[in-house]
mmCIF file as gemmi writes it, N, C-alpha and C atoms, coordinates in Angstrom:
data_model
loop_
_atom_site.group_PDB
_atom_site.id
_atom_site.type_symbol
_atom_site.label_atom_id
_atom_site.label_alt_id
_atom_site.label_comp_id
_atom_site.label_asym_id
_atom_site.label_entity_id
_atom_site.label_seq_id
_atom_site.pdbx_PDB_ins_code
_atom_site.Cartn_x
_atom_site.Cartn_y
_atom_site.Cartn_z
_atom_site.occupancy
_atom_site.B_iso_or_equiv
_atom_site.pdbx_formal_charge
_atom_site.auth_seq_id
_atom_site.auth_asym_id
_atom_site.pdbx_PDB_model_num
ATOM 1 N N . UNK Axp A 1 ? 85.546 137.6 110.917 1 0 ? 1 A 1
ATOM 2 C CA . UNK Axp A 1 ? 86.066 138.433 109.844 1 0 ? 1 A 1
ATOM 3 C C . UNK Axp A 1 ? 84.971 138.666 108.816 1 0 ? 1 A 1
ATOM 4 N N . UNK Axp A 2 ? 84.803 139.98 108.386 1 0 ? 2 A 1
ATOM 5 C CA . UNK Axp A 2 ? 83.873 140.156 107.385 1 0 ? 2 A 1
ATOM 6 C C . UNK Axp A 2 ? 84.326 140.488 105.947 1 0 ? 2 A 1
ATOM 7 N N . UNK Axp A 3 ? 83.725 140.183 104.96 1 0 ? 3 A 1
ATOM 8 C CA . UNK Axp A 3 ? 83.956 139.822 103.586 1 0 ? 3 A 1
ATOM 9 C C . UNK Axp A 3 ? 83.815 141.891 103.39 1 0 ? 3 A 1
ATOM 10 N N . UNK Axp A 4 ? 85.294 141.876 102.527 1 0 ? 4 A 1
ATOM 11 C CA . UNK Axp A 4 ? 85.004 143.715 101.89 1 0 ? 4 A 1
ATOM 12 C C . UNK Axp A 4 ? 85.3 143.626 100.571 1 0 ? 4 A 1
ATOM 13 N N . UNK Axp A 5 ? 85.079 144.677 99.989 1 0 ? 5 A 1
ATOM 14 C CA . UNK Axp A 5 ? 85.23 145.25 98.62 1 0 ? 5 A 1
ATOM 15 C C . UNK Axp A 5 ? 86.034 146.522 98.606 1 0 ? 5 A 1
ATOM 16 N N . UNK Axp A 6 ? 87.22 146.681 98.726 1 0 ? 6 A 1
ATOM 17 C CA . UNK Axp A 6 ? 87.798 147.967 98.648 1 0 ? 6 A 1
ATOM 18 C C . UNK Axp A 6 ? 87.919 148.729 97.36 1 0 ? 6 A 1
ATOM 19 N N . UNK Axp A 7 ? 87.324 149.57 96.931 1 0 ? 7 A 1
ATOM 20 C CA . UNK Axp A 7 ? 87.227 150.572 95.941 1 0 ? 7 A 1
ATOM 21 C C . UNK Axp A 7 ? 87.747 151.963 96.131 1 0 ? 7 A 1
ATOM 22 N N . UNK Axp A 8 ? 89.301 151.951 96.347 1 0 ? 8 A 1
ATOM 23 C CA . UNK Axp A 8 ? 89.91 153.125 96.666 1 0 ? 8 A 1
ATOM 24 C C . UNK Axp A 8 ? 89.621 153.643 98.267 1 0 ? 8 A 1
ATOM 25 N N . UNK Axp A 9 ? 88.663 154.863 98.148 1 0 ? 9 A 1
ATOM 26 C CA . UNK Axp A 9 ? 88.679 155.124 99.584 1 0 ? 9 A 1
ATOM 27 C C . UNK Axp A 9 ? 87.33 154.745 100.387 1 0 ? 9 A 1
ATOM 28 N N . UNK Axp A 10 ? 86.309 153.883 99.024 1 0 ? 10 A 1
ATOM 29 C CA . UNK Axp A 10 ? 85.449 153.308 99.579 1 0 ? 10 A 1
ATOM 30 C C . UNK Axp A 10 ? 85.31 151.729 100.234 1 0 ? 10 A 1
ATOM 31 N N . UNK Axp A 11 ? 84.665 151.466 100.808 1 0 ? 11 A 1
ATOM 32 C CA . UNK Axp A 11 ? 85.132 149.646 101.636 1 0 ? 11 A 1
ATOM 33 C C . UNK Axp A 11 ? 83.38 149.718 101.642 1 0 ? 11 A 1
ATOM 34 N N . UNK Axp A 12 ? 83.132 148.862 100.933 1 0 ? 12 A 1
ATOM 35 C CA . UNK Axp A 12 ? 81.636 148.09 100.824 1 0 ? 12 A 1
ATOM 36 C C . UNK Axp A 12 ? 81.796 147.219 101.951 1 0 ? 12 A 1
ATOM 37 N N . UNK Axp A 13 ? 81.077 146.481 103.109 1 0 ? 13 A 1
ATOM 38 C CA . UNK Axp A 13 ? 80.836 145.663 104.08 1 0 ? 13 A 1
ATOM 39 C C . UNK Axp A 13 ? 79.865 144.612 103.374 1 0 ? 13 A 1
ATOM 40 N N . UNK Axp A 14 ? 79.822 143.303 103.391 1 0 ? 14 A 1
ATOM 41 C CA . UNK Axp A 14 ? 79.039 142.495 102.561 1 0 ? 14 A 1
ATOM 42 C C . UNK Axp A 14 ? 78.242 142.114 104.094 1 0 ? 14 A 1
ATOM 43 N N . UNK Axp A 15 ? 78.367 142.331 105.067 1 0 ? 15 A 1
ATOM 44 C CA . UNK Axp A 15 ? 78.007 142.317 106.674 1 0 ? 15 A 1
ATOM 45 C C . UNK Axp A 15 ? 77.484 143.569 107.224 1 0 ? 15 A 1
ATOM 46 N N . UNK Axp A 16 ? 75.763 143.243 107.333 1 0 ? 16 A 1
ATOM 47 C CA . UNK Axp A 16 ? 75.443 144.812 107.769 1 0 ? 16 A 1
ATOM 48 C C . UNK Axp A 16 ? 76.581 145.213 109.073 1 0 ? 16 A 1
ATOM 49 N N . UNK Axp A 17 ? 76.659 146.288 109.588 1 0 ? 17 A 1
ATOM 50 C CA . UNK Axp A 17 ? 77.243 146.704 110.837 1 0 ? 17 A 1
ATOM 51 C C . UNK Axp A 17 ? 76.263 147.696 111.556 1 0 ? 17 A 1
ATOM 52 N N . UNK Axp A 18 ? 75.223 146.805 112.369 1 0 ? 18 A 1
ATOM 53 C CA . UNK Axp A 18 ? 74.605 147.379 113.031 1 0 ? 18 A 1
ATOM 54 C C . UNK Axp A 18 ? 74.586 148.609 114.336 1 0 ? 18 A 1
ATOM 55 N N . UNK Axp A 19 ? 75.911 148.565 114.948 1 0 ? 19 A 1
ATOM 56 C CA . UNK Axp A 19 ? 76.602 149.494 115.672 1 0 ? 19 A 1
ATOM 57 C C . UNK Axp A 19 ? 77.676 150.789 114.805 1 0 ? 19 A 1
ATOM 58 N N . UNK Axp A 20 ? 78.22 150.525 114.222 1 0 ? 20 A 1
ATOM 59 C CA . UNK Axp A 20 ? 79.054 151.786 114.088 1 0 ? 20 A 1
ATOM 60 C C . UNK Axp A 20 ? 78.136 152.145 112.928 1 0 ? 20 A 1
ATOM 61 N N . UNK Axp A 21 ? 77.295 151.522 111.735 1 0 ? 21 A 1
ATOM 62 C CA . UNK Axp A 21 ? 76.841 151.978 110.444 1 0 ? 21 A 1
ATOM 63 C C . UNK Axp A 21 ? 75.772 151.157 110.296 1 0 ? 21 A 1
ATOM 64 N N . UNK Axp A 22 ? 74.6 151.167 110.785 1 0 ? 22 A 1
ATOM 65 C CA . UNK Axp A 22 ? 73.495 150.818 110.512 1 0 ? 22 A 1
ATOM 66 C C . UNK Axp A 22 ? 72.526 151.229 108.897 1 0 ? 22 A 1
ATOM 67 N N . UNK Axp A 23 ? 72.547 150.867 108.376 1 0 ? 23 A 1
ATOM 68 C CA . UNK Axp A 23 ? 71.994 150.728 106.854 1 0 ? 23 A 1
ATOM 69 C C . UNK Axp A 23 ? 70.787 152.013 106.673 1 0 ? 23 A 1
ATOM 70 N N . UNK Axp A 24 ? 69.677 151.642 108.01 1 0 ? 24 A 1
ATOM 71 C CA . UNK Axp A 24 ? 68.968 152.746 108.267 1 0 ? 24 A 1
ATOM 72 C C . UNK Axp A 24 ? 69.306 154.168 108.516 1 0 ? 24 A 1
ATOM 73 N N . UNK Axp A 25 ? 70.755 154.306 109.018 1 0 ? 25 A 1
ATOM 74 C CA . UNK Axp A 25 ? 70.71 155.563 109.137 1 0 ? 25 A 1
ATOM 75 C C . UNK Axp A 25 ? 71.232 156.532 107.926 1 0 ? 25 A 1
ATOM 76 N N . UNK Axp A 26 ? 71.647 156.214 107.1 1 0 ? 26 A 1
ATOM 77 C CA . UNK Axp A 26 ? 72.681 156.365 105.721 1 0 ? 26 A 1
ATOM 78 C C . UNK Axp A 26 ? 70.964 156.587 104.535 1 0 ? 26 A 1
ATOM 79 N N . UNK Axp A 27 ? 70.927 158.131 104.099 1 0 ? 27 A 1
ATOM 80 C CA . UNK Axp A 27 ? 70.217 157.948 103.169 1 0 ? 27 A 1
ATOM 81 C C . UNK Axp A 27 ? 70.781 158.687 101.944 1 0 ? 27 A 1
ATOM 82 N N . UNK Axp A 28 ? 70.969 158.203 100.523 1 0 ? 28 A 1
ATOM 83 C CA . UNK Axp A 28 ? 72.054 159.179 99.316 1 0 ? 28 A 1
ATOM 84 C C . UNK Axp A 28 ? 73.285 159.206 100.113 1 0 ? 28 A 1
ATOM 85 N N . UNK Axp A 29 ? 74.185 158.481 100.886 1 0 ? 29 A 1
ATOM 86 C CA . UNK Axp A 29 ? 75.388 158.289 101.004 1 0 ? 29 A 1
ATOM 87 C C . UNK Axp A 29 ? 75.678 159.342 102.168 1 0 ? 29 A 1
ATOM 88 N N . UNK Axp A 30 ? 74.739 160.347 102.67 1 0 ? 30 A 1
ATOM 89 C CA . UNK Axp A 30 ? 75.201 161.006 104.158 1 0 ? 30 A 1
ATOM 90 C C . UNK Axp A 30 ? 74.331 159.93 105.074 1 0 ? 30 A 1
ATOM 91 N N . UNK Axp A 31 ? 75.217 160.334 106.08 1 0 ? 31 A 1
ATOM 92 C CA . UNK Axp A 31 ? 74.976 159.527 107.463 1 0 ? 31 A 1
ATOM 93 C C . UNK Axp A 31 ? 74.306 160.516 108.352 1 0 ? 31 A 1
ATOM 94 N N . UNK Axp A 32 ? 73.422 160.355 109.37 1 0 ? 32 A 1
ATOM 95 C CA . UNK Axp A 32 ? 72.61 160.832 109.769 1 0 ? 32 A 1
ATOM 96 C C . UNK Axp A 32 ? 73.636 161.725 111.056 1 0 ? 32 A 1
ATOM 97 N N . UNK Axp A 33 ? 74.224 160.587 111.545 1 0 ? 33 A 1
ATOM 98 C CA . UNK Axp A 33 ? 75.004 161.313 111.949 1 0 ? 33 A 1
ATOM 99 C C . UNK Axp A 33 ? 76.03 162.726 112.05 1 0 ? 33 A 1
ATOM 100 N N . UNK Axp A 34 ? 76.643 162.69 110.453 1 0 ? 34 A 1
ATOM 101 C CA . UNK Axp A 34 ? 77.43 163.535 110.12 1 0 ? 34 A 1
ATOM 102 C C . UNK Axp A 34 ? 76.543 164.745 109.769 1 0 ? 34 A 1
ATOM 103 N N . UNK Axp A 35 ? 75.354 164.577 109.562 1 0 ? 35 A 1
ATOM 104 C CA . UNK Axp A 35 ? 73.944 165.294 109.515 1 0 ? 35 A 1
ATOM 105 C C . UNK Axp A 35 ? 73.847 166.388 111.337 1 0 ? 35 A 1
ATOM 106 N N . UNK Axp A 36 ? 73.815 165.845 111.789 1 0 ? 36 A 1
ATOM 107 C CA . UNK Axp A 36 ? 73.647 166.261 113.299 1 0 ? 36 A 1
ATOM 108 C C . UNK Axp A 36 ? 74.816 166.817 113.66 1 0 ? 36 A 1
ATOM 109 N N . UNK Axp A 37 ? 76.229 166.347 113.683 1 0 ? 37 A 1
ATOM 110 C CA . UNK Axp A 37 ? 77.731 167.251 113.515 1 0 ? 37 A 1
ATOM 111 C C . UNK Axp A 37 ? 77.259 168.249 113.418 1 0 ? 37 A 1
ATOM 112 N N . UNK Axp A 38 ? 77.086 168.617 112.13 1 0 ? 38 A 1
ATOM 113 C CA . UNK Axp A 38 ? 77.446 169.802 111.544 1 0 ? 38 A 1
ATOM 114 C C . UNK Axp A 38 ? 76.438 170.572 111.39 1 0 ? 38 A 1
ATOM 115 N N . UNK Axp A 39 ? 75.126 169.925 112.072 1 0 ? 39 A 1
ATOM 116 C CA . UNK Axp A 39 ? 73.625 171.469 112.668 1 0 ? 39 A 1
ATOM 117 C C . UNK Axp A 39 ? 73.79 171.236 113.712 1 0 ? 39 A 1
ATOM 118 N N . UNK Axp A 40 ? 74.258 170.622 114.635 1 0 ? 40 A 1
ATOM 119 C CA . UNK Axp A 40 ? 74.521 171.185 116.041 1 0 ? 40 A 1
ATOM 120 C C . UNK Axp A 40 ? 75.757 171.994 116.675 1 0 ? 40 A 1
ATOM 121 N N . UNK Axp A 41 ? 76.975 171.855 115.788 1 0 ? 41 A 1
ATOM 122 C CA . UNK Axp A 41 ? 78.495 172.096 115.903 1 0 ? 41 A 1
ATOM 123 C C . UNK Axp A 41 ? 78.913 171.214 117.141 1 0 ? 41 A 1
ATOM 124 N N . UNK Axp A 42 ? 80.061 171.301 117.586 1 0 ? 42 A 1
ATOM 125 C CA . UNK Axp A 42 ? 80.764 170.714 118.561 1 0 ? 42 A 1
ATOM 126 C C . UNK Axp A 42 ? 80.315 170.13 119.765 1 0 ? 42 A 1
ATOM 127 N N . UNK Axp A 43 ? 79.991 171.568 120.602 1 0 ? 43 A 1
ATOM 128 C CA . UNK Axp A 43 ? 79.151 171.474 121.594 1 0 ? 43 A 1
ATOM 129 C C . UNK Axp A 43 ? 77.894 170.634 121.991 1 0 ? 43 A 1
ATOM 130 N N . UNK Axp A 44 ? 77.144 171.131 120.804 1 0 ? 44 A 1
ATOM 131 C CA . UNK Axp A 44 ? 75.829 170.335 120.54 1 0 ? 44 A 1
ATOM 132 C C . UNK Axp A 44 ? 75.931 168.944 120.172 1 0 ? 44 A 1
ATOM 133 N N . UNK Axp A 45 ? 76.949 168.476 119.602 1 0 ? 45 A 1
ATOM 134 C CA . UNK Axp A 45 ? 76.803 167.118 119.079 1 0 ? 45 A 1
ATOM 135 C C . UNK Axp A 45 ? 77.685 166.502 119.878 1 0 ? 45 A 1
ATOM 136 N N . UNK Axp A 46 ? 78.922 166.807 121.194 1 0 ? 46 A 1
ATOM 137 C CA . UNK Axp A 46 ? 79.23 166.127 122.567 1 0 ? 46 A 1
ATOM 138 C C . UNK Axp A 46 ? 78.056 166.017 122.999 1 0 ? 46 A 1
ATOM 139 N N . UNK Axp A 47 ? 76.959 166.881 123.196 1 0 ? 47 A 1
ATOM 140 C CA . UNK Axp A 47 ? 76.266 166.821 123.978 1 0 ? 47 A 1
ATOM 141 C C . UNK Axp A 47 ? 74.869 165.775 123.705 1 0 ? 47 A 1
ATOM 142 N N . UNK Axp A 48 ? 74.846 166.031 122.668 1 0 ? 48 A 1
ATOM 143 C CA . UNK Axp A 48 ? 73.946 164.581 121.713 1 0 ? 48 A 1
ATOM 144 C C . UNK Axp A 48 ? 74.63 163.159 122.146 1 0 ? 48 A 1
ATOM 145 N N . UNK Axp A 49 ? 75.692 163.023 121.953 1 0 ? 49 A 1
ATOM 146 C CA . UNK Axp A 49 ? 76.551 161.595 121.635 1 0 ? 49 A 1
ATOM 147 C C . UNK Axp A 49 ? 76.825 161.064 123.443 1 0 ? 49 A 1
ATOM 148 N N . UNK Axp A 50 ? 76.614 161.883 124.293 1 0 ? 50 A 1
ATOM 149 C CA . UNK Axp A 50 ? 76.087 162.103 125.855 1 0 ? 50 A 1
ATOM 150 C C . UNK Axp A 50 ? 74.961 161.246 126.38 1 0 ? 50 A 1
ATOM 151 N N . UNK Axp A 51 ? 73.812 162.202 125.413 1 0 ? 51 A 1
ATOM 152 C CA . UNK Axp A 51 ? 72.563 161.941 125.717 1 0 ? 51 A 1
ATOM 153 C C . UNK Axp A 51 ? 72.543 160.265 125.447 1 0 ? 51 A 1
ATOM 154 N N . UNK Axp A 52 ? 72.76 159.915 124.063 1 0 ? 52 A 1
ATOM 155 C CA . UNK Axp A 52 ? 72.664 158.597 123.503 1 0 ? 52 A 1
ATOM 156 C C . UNK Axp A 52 ? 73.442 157.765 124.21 1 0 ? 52 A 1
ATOM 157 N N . UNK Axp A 53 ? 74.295 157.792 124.624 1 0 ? 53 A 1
ATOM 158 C CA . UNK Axp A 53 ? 75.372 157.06 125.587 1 0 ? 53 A 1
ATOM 159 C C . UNK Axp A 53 ? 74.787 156.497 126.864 1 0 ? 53 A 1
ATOM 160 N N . UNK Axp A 54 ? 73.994 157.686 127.341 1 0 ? 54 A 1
ATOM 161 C CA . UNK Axp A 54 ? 73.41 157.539 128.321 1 0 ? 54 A 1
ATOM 162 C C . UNK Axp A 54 ? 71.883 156.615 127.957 1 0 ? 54 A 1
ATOM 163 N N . UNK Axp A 55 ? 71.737 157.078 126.717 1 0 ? 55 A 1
ATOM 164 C CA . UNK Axp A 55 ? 70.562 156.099 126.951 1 0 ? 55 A 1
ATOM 165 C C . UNK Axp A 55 ? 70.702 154.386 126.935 1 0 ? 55 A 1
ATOM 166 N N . UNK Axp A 56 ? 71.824 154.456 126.052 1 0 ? 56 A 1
ATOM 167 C CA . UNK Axp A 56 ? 71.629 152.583 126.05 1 0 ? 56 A 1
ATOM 168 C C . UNK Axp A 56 ? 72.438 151.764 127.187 1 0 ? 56 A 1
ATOM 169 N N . UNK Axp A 57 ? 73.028 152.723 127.884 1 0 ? 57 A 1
ATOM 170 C CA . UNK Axp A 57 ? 73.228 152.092 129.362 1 0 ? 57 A 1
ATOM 171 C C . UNK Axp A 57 ? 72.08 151.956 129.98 1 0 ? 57 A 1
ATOM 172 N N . UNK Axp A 58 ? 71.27 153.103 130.066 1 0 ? 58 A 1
ATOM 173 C CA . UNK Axp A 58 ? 70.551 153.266 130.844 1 0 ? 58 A 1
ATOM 174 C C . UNK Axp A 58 ? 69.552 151.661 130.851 1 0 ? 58 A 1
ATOM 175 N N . UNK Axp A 59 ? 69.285 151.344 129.75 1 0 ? 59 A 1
ATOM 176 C CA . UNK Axp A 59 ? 68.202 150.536 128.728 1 0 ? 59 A 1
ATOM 177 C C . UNK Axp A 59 ? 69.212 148.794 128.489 1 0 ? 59 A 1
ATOM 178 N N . UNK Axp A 60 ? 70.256 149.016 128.452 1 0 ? 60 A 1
ATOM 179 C CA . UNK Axp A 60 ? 70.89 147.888 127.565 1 0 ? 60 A 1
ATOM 180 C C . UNK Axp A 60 ? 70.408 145.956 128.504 1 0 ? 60 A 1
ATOM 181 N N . UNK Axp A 61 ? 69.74 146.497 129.385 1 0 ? 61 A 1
ATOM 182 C CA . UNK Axp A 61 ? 69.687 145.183 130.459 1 0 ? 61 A 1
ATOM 183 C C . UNK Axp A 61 ? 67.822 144.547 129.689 1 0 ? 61 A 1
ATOM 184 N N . UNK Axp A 62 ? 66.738 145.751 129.359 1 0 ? 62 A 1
ATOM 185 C CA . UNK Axp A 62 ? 65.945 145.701 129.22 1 0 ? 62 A 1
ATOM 186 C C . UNK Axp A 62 ? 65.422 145.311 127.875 1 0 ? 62 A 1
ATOM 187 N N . UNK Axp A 63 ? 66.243 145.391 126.717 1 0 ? 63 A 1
ATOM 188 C CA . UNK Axp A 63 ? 65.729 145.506 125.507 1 0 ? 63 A 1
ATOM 189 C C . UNK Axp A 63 ? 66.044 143.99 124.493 1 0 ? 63 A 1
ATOM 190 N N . UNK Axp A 64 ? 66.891 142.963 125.605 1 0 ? 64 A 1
ATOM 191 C CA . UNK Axp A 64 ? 66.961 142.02 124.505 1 0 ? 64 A 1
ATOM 192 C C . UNK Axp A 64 ? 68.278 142.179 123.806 1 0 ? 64 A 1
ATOM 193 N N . UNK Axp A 65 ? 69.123 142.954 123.53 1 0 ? 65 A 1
ATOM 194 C CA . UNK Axp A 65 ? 70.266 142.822 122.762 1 0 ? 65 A 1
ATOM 195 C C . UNK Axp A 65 ? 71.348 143.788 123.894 1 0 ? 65 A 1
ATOM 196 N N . UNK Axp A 66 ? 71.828 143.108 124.668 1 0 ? 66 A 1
ATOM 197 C CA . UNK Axp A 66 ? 72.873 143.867 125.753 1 0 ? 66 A 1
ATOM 198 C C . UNK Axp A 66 ? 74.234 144.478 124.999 1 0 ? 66 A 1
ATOM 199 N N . UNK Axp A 67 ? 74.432 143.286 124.568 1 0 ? 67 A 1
ATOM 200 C CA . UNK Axp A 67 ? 76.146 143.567 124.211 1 0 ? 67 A 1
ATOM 201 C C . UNK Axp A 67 ? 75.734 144.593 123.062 1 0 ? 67 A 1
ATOM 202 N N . UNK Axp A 68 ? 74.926 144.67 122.247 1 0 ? 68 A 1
ATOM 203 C CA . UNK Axp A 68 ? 74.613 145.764 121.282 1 0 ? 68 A 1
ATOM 204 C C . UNK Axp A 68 ? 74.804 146.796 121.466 1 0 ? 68 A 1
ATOM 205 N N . UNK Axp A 69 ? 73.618 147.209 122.153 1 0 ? 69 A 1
ATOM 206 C CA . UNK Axp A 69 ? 73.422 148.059 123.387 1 0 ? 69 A 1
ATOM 207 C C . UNK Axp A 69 ? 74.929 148.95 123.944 1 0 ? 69 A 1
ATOM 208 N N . UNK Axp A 70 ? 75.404 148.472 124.842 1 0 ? 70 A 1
ATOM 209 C CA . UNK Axp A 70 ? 76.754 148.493 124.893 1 0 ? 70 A 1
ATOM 210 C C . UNK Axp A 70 ? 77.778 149.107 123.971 1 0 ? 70 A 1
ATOM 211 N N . UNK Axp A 71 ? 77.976 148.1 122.9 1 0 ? 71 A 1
ATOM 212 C CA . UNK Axp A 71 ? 78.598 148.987 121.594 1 0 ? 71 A 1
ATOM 213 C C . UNK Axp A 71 ? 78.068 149.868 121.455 1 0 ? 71 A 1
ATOM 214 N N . UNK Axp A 72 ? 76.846 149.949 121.042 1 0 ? 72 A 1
ATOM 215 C CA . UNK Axp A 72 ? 76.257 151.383 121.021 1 0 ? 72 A 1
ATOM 216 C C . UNK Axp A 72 ? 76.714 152.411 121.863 1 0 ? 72 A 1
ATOM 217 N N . UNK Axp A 73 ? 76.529 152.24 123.083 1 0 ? 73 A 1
ATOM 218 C CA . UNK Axp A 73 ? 77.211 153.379 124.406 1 0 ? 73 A 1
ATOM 219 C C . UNK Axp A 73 ? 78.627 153.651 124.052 1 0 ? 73 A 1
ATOM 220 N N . UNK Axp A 74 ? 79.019 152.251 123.96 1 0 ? 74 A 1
ATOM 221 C CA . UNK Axp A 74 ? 80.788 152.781 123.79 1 0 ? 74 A 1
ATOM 222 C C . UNK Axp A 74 ? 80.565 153.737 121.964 1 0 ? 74 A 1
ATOM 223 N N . UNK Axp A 75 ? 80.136 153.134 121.227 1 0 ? 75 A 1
ATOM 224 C CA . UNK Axp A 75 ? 80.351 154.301 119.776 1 0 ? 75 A 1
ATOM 225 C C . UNK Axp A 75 ? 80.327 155.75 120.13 1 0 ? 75 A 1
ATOM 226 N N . UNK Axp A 76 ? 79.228 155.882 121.216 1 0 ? 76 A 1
ATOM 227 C CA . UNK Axp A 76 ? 78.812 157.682 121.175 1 0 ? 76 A 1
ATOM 228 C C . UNK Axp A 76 ? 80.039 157.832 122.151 1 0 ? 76 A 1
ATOM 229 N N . UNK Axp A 77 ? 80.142 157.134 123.003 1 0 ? 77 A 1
ATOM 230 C CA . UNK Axp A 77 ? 81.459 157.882 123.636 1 0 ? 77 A 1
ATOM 231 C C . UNK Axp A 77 ? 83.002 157.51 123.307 1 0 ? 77 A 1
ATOM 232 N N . UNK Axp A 78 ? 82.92 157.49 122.502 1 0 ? 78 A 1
ATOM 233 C CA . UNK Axp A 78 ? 84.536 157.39 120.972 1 0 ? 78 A 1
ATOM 234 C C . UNK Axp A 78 ? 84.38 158.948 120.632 1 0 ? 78 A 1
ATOM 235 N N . UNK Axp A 79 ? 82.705 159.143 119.771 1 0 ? 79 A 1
ATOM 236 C CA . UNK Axp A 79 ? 82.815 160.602 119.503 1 0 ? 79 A 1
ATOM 237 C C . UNK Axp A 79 ? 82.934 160.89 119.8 1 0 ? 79 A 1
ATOM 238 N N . UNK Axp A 80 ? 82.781 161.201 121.443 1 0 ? 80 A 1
ATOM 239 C CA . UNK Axp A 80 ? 83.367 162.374 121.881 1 0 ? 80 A 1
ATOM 240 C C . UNK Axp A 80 ? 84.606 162.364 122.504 1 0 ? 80 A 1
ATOM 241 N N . UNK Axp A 81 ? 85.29 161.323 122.432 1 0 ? 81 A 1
ATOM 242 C CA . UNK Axp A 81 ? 86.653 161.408 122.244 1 0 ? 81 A 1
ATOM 243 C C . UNK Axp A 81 ? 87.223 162.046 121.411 1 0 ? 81 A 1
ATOM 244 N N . UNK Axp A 82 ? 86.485 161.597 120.37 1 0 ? 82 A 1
ATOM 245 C CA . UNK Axp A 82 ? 87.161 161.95 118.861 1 0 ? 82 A 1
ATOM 246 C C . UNK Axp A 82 ? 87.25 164.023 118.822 1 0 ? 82 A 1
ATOM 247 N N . UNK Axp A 83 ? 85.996 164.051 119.039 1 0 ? 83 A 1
ATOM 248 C CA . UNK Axp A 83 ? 86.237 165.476 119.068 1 0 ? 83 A 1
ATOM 249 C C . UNK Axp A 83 ? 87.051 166.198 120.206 1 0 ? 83 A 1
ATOM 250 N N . UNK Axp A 84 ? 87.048 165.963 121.396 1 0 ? 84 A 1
ATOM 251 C CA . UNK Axp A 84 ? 87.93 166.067 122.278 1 0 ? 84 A 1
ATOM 252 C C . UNK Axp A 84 ? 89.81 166.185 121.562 1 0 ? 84 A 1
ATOM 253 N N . UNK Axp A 85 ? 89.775 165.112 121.4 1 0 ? 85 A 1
ATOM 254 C CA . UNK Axp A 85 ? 91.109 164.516 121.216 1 0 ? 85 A 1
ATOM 255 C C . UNK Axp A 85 ? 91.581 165.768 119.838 1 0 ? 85 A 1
């Protein structure tokens, strides 16, 4: 269980979360992600969240952190559930 701070509709994590919200990718409060959404549109960003999916399967045996790895694969392919759905 990780320690939060709920501030309305914000939730501070006192626990980086290296899979769904990595610290690095977040710069002035956009996410790099939500960055790529919305200059690639739909199409383009299934097709991104694909690519990435594919890569840390591809990789997840080789790099030292499997189960990471993994989460990682499963996150990109949520998105594109998400947009699907």
């Amino acid at each position: 269980m990780t320690d939060t701070i709920d501030l309305s509709d914000v939730t501070l994590s006192l626990e980086e979360d290296m899979v769904n919200h990595p610290p690095h990718y977040n710069q002035s409060g956009i996410e790099c992600i939500e960055a790529i959404y919305h200059a690639l549109g739909e199409d383009g960003y299934m097709s991104y969240c694909q690519g990435n999916a594919m890569k840390y399967l591809w990789r997840y045996q080789y790099k030292g952190a499997p189960v990471e790895d993994l989460k990682k694969a499963r996150w990109y392919i949520r998105q594109i559930l998400e947009v699907l759905e």
